[in-house]
C-alpha positions in Angstrom: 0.0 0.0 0.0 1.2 3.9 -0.5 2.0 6.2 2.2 0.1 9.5 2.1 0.9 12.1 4.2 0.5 16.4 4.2 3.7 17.4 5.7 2.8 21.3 5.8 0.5 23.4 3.7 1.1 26.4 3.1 -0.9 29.7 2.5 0.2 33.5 0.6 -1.7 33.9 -2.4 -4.3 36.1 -0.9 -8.7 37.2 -2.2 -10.6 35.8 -4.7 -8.0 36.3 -7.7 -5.2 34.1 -5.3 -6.3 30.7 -6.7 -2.7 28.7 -7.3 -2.4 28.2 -10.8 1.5 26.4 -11.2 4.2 24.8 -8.5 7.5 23.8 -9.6 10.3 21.8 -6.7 13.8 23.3 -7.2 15.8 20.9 -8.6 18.9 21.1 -5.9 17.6 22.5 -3.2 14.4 22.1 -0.4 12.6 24.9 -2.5 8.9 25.3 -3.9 7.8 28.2 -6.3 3.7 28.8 -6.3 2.2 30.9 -8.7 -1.2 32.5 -8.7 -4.4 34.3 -10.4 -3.1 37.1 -7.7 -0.2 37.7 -10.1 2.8 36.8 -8.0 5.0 34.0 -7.2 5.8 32.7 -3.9 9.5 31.1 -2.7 8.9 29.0 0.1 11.4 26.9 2.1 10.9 23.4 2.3 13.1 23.0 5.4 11.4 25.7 7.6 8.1 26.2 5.9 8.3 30.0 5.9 8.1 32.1 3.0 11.5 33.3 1.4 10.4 35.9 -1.0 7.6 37.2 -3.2 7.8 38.6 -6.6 6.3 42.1 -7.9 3.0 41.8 -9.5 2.4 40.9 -13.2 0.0 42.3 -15.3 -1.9 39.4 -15.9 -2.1 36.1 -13.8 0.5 33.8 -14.1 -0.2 30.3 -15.5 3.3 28.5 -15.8 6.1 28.4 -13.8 9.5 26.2 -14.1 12.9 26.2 -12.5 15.9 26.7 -14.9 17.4 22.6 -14.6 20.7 24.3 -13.1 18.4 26.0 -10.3 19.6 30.0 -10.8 16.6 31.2 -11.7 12.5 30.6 -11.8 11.1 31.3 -15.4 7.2 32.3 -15.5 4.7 32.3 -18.1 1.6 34.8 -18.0 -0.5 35.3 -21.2 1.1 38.0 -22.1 4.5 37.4 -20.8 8.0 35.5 -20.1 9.6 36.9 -16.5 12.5 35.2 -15.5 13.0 35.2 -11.8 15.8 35.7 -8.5 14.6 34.9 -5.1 17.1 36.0 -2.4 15.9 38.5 -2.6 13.1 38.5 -5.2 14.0 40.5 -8.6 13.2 40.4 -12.0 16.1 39.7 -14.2 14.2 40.2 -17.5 10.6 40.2 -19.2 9.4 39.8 -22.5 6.2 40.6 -23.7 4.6 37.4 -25.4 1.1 37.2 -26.3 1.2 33.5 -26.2 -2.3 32.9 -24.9 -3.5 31.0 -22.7 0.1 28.7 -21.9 -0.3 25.3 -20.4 3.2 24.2 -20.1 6.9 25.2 -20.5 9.9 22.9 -20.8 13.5 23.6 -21.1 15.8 21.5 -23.7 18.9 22.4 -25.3 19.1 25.8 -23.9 15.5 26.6 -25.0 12.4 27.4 -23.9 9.6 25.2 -25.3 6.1 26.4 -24.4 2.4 25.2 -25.4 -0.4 27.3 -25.4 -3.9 27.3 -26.5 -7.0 29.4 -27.9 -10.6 27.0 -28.3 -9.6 24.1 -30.6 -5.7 25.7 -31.4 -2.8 24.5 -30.2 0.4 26.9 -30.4 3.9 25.8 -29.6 6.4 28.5 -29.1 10.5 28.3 -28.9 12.4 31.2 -26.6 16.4 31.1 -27.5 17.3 31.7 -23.4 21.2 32.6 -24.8 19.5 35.9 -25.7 17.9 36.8 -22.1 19.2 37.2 -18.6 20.9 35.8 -17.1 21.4 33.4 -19.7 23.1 35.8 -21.7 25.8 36.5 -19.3 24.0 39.4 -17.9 22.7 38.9 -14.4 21.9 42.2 -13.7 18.3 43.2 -12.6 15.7 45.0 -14.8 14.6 48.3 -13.4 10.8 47.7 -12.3 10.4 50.6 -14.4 11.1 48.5 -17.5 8.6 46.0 -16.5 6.4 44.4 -18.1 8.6 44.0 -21.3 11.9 44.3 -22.5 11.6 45.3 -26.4 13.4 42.3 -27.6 11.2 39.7 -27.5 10.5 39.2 -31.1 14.2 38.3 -31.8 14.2 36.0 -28.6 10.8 33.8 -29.5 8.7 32.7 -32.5 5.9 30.3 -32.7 6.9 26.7 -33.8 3.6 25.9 -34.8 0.6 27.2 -34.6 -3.1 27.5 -35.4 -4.5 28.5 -39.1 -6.3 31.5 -37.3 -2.8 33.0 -37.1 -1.6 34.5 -40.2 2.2 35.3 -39.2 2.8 31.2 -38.7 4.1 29.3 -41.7 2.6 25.6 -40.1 -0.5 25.5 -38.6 -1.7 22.2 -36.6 -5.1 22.4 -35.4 -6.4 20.4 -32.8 -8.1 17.1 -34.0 -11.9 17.4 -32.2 -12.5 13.5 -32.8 -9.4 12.4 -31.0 
């Protein structure tokens, strides 16, 4: 039989709009990143269960969340956006303005960021070159919170892969198959 057992639960993401939408382990250390509908992400410490840090507000909720595999930095996806995260203390490092949609799920392979996203029966798939954003760029200086919500380099830094037939800048298109 499996062992079940709630070793701490935790609780930040405050009101209506502080529904948890992502959670991603650090892959080193005892670490846990939350994000929410309240626009934030939350460190927490998986050793103390206290909070470490919280992140400024995005414009829009957040819907994704992943750890870089070496651990330096948090990567979040909202609809209309790519912040890449430091938690002690919190900062932005850099933010691109997307307009991906509503993203599902981000992976990172061969120093790339490889996102899905969807709109009704469309499925869009979208690849971010990290060598060309901090701090994967060498630069691991912090953004101004002026500059947020986008840097202006985003279109040289992602493209869709593929995407739906609605969208007239893709060269594929691969909508979704209703019968499957």
């Amino acid at each position: 039989p499996s062992v079940k057992a709630v070793v701490s639960t935790q609780s930040g993401h405050y009101g209506r709009e502080g529904s948890v939408t992502a959670l991603d382990f650090h892959p080193c250390e005892c670490l846990l990143a939350s994000a929410s509908a309240d626009k934030t992400v939350r460190f927490w410490d998986l050793e103390t269960f206290e909070l470490v840090s919280v992140s400024s507000n995005e414009a829009k909720p957040i819907r994704d969340i992943i750890f870089s595999p070496e651990g330096n930095v948090l990567l979040s996806g909202a609809e209309d956006s790519l912040r890449v995260y430091g938690w002690e203390p919190s900062r932005t490092l850099d933010s691109l303005c997307m307009f991906w949609g509503k993203i599902y799920d981000m992976k990172i392979a061969h120093n790339q960021l490889i996102s899905g996203s969807f709109h009704h029966t469309n499925v869009s798939v979208w690849v971010v070159d990290l060598s060309k954003i901090k701090p994967f760029n060498g630069d691991i200086n912090p953004i101004d919170e002026a500059d947020v919500p986008a840097s202006e380099h985003a279109s040289s830094v992602a493209q869709p892969a593929v995407t739906s037939k609605e969208d007239v800048t893709s060269k594929e298109s691969y909508p979704v198959n209703e019968a499957a």
